[in-house]
C-alpha positions as CSV (number, residue, x, y, z in Angstrom):
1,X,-16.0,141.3,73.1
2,X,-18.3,139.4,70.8
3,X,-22.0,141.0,69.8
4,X,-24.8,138.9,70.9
5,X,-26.4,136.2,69.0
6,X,-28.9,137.3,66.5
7,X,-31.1,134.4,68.1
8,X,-30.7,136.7,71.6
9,X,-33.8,138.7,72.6
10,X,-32.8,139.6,75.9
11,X,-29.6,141.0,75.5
12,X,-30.7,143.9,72.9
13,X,-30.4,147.4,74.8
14,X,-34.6,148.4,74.6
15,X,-34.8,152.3,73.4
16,X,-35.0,153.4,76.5
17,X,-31.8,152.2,77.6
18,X,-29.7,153.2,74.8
19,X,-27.0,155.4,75.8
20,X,-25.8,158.4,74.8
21,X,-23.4,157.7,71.6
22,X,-19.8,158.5,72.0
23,X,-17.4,160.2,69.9
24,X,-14.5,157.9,70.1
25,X,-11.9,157.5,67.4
26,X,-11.0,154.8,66.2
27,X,-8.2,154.1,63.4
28,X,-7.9,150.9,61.6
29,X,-6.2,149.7,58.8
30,X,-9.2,148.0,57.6
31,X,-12.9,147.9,58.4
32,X,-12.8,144.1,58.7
33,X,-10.3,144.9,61.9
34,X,-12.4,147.4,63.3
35,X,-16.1,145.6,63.1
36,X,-14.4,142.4,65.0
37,X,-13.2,144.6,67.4
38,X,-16.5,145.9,68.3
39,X,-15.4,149.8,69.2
40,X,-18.1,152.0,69.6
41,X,-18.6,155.3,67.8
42,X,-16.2,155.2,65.0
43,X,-15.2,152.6,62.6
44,X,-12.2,154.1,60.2
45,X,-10.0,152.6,57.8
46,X,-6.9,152.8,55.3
47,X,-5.5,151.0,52.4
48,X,-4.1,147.7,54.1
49,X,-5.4,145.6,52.3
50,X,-8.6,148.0,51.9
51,X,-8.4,151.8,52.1
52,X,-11.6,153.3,53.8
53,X,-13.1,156.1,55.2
54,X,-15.0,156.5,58.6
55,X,-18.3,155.7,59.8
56,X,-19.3,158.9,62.0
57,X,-21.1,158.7,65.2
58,X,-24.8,158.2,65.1
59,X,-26.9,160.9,65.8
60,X,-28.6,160.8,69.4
61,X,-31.9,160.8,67.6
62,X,-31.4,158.1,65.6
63,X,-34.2,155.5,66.1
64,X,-33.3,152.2,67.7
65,X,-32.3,150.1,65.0
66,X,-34.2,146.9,67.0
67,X,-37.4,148.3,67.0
68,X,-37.8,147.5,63.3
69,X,-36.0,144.7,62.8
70,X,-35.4,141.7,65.1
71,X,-32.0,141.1,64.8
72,X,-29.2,142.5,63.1
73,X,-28.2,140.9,60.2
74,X,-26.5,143.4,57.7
75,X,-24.1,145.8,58.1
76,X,-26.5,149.4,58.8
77,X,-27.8,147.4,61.9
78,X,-24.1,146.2,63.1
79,X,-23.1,149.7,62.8
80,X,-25.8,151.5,64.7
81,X,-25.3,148.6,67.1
82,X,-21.6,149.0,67.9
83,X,-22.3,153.2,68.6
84,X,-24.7,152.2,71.3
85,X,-23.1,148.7,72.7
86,X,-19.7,148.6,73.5
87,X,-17.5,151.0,76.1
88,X,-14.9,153.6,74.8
89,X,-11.6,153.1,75.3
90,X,-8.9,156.6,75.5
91,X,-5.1,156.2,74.4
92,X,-4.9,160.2,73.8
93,X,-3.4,159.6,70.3
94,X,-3.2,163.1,68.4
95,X,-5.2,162.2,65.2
96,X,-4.4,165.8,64.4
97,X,-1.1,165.5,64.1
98,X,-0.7,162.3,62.9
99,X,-2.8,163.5,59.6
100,X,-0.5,166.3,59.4
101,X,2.3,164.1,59.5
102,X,1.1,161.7,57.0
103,X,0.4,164.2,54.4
104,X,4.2,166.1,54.9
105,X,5.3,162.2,55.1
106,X,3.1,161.5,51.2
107,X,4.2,164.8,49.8
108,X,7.8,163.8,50.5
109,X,7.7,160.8,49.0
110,X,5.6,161.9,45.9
111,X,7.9,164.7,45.2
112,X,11.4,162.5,45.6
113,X,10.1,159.4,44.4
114,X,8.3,161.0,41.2
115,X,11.7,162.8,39.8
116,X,13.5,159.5,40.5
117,X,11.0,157.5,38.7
118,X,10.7,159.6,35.7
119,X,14.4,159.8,35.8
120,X,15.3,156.3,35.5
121,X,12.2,155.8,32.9
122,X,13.5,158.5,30.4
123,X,17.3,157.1,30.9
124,X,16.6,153.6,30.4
125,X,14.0,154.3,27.4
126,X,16.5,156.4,25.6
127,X,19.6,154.3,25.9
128,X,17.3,150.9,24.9
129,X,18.9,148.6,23.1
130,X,19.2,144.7,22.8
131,X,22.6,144.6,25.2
132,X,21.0,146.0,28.1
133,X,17.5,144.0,27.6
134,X,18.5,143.2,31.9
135,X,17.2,146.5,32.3
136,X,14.1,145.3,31.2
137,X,13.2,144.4,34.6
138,X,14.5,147.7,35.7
139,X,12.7,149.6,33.5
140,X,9.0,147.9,34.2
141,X,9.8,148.3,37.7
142,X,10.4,152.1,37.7
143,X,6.8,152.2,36.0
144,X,5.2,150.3,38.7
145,X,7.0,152.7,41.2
146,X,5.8,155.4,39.4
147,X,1.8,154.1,39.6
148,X,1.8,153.9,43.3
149,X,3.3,157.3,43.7
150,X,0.9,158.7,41.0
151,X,-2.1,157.1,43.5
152,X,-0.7,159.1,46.6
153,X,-2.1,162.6,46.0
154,X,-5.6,160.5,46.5
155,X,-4.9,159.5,50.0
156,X,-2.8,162.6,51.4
157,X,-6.3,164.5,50.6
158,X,-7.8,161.8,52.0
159,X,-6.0,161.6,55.5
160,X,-6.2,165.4,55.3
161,X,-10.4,165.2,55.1
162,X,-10.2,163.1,58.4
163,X,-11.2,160.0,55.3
164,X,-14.2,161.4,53.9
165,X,-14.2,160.2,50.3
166,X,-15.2,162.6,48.1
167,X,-14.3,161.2,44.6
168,X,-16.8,158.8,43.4
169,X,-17.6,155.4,43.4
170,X,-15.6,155.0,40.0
171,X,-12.3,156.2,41.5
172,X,-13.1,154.5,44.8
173,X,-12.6,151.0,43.1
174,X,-10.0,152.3,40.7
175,X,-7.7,153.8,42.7
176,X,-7.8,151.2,45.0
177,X,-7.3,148.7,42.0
178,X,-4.2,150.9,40.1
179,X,-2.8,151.2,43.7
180,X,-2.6,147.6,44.3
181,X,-1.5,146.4,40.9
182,X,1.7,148.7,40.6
183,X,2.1,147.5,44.2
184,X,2.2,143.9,43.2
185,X,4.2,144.6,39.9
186,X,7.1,146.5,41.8
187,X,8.1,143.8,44.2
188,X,7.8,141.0,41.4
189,X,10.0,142.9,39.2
190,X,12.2,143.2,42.0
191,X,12.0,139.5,42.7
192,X,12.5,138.8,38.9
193,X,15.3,140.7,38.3
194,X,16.9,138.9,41.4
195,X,16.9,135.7,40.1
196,X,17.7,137.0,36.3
197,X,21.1,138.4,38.2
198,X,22.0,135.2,39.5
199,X,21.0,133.4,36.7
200,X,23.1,135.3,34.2
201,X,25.7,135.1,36.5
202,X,26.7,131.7,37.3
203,X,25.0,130.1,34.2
204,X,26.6,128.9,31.3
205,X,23.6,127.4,29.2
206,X,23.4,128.0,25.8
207,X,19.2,127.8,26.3
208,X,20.1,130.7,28.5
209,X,22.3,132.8,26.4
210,X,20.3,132.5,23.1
211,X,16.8,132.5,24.6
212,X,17.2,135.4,27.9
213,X,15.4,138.0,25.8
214,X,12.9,136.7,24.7
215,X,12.3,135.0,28.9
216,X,12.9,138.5,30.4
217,X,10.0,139.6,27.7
218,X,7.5,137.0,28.7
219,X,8.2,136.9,32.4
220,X,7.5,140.9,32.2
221,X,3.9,140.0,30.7
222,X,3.2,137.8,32.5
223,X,3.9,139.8,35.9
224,X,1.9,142.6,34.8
225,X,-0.9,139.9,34.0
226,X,-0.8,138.2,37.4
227,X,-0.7,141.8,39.2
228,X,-3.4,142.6,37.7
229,X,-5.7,140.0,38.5
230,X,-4.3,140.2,42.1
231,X,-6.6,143.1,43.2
232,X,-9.8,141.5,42.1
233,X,-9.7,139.8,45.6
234,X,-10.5,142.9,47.8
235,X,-12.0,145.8,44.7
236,X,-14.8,143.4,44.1
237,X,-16.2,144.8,47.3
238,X,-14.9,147.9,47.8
239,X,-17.8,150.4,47.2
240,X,-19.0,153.8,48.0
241,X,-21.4,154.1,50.9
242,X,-22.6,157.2,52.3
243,X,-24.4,156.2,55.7
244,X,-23.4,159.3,57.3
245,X,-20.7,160.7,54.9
246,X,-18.9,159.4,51.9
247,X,-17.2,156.5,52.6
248,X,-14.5,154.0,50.2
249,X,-14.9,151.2,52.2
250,X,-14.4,146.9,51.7
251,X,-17.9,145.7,52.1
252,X,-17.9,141.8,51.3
253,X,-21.3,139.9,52.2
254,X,-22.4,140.1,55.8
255,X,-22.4,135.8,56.2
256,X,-19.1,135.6,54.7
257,X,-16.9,138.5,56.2
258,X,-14.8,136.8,58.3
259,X,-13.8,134.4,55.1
260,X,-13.2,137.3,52.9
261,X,-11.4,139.2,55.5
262,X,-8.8,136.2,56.1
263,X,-8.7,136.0,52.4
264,X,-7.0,138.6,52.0
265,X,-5.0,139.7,54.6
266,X,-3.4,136.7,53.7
267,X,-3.0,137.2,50.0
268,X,-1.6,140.3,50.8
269,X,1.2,139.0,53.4
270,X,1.9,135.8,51.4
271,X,1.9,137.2,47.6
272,X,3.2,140.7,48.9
273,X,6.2,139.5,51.1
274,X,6.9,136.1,52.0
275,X,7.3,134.5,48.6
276,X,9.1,137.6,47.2
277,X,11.3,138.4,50.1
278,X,12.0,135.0,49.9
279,X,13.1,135.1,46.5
280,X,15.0,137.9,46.8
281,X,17.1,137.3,49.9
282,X,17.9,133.3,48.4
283,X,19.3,134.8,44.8
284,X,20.9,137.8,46.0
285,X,22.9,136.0,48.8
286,X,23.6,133.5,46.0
287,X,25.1,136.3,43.8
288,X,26.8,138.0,46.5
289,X,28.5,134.6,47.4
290,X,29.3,133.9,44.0
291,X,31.0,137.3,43.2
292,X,33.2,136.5,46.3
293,X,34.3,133.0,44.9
294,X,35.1,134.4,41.4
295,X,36.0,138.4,42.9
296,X,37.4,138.5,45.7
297,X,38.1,142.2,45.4
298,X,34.3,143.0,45.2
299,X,33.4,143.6,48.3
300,X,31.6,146.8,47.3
301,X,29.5,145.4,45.1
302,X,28.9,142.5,47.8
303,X,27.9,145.0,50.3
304,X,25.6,146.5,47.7
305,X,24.0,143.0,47.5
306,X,22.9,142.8,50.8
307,X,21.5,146.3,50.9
308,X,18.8,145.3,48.2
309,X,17.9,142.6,51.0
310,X,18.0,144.9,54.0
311,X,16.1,147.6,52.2
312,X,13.1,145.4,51.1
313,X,13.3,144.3,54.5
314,X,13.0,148.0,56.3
315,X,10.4,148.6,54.0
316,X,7.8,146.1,54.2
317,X,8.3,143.9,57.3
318,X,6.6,146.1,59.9
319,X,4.0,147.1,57.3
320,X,3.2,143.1,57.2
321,X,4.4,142.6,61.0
322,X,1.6,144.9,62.3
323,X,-1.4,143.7,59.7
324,X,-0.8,139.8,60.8
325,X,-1.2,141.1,64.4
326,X,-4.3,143.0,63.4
327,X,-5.9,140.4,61.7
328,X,-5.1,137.8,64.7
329,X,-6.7,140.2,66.6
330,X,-9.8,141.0,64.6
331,X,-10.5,136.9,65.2
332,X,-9.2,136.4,68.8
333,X,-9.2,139.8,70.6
334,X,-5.5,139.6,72.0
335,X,-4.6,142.9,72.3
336,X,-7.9,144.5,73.8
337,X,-9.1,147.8,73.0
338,X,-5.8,149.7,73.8
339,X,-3.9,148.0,72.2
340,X,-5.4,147.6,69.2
341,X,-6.1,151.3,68.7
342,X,-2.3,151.8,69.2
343,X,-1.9,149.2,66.8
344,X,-4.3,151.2,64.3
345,X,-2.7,154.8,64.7
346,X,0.9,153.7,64.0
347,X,-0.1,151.4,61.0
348,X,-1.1,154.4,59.3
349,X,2.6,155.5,60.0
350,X,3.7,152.2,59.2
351,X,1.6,152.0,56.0
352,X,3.3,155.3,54.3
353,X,7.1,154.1,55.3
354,X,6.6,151.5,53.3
355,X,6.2,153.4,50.5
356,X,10.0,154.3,51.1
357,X,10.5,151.1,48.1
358,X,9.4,153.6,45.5
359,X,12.2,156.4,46.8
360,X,14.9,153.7,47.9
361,X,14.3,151.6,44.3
362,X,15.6,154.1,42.1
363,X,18.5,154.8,44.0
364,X,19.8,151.4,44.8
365,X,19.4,149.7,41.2
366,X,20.0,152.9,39.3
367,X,22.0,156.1,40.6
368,X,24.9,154.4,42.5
369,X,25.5,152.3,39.3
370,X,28.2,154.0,37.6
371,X,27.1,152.8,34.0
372,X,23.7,154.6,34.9
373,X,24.9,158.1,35.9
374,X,27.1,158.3,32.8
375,X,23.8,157.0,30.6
376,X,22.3,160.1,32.7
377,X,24.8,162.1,31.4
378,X,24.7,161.4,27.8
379,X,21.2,161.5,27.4
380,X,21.3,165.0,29.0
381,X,24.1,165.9,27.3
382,X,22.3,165.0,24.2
383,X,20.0,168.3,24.4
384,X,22.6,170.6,25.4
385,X,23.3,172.4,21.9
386,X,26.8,172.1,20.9
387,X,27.6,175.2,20.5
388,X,27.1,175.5,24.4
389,X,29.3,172.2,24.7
390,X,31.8,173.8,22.5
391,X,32.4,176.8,24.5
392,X,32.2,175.3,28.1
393,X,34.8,172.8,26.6
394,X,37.0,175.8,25.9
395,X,36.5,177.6,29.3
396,X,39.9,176.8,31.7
397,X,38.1,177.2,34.2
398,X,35.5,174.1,34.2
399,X,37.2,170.8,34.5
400,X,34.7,169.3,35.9
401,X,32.3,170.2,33.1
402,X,34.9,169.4,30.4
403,X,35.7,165.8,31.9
404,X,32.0,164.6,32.4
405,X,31.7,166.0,28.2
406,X,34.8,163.9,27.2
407,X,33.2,160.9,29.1
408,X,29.6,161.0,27.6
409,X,31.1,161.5,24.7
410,X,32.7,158.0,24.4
411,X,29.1,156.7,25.3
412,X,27.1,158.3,22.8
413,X,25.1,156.2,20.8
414,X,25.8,156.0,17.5
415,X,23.8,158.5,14.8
């Protein structure tokens, strides 16, 4: 259902036939969803590609917005028009437990994902060294993990305060921003370290040999560079707005929304997964081939190969599936009003599952390498006094303890 024109006299409700506003809910993943919709009552949003809060209902006092200006044309009027216009539609979703949910579901992943993180960024900065300048890629990407987790304790208060924003208009923008740029950095990483696999694998050019550092180095700048700029696109109109209560909300200009809403969904889908998904499935089918030419015994590793694809995949393909169908919609109106509020509550759902990456991440290109768990070793090992060391190694009873010591041993670092 379209709004009338703003040229249309006659079919403006006078103030006498204004109904009643509704309290329908209504969940969507962005504001620029929900306003093409046209749902009545409610307009609420989350971070895809804008996190925002909700716009309450209006008050049954509130004046008719008509009566002092002729036509709406920003978005106070649109707003106040949408409560009184357009029917409510009931899919008996439990918002209730749904926030619940979410913020067990955040927690979860804070908690797991922040001692992985910090595990693999203490490990990798203590055994640094020019051999294992790969881990570069590794390493950056464990600090971009660790951004987007560091961001999460924003938004399970947020779903927990049914989206009122109650941190500023500073943090509004900035944890929007910080959110977005780790976002970006962790999947580029992940895309650059595909291709430096391959490339290190099946090359044989001296270029590559004697310049690889010094690539690996620049191509990590310049990845933090470009994800940075990245979020420009949507927190140049993300703003705090308080029509009814706090609100973090994408705002672009009234004439131009459409444009800017189109903008950057698909930025979002394009520079988020389809050129990096790309990436990675081309080069790591390329290595996992090319281990099976030259290895045929690897088959482990192979296997290992393909889960990086079918992770990444898991991940972030229903979280990009279900924002191309909402942003069809907000144009074209396909789904209808069910449907898209459906849509909206399981994105939310949708949205925190894909921040599995930052749990899955650590695991996949750190704690099943063997090289990494004995570098976990030997930096631990490396606090543990020796005196303590000394006597567990004379205790018959702890082999265990005693072999994992004679290993990390062999691997210590020189003094």
């Amino acid at each position: 259902m379209s709004p009338p024109s703003a040229h249309s006299q006659t079919d403006r409700p006078s103030s006498s036939e204004l109904p009643e506003p509704r309290s329908w809910r209504h969940r969507g993943n962005s504001c620029f969803f929900a306003l093409h919709l046209g749902l009545p009552s409610t307009v609420r949003c989350s971070r895809s590609p804008s996190r925002m809060a909700e716009v309450t209902t209006v008050p049954a006092e509130t004046p008719d917005p008509f009566n002092e200006f002729g036509d709406y044309h920003n978005w106070t009027q649109l707003l106040q028009y949408l409560n009184y216009t357009f029917t409510s539609c009931d899919t008996h979703l439990d918002e209730n437990t749904k926030r619940v949910m979410l913020f067990i579901l955040y927690l979860a992943i804070f908690v797991v994902g922040l001692v992985e993180n910090l595990l693999v960024i203490w490990v990798n900065w203590h055994t640094w060294g020019r051999k294992n300048l790969v881990n570069l890629y590794i390493l950056n990407m464990a600090v971009a993990d660790l951004g987007v987790l560091l961001s999460l304790p924003v938004w399970m208060l947020e779903a927990m305060l049914d989206y009122t924003w109650l941190w500023g208009s500073f943090l509004c923008r900035f944890t929007h921003y910080f959110y977005f740029a780790n976002m970006y950095s962790s999947i580029f990483f992940l895309s650059c370290l595909s291709v430096d696999r391959y490339v290190s694998l099946a090359t044989s050019s001296h270029f590559w040999h004697q310049h690889q550092h010094r690539v690996r180095r620049l191509l990590c700048c310049g990845v933090w560079v470009f994800a940075a700029l990245l979020p420009f696109l949507e927190v140049a109109y993300t703003q705090l707005v308080d029509p009814f209560e706090p609100m973090c909300i994408f705002l672009a200009p009234f004439e131009t929304y459409d444009e800017w809403a189109l903008a950057i969904s698909l930025a979002t889908t394009i520079f988020g997964f389809l050129i990096p998904f790309s990436i990675i499935a081309v080069f790591n089918i390329l290595t996992a081939c090319h281990l099976r030419r030259s290895k045929p015994e690897s088959r482990k590793h192979c296997l290992l190969i393909y889960a990086y694809i079918v992770v990444f995949l898991v991940c972030w393909l229903p979280y990009h599936i279900v924002l191309t169908l909402l942003t069809l919609d907000g144009s074209h109106f396909i789904f209808g009003c069910s449907g898209a509020n459906f849509l909206y509550f399981f994105f939310d759902i949708i949205d925190c599952f894909s921040l599995l990456h930052c749990v899955a991440n650590p695991i996949l290109y750190n704690f099943l390498s063997k090289s990494f768990r004995s570098k976990l070793i030997s930096a631990v090992v490396k606090y543990i006094p020796k005196d303590q060391i000394s006597q567990k190694g004379q205790n018959p009873s702890s082999s265990s303890t005693q072999h994992s010591i004679v290993i990390t041993k062999d691997n210590l670092p020189p003094n």
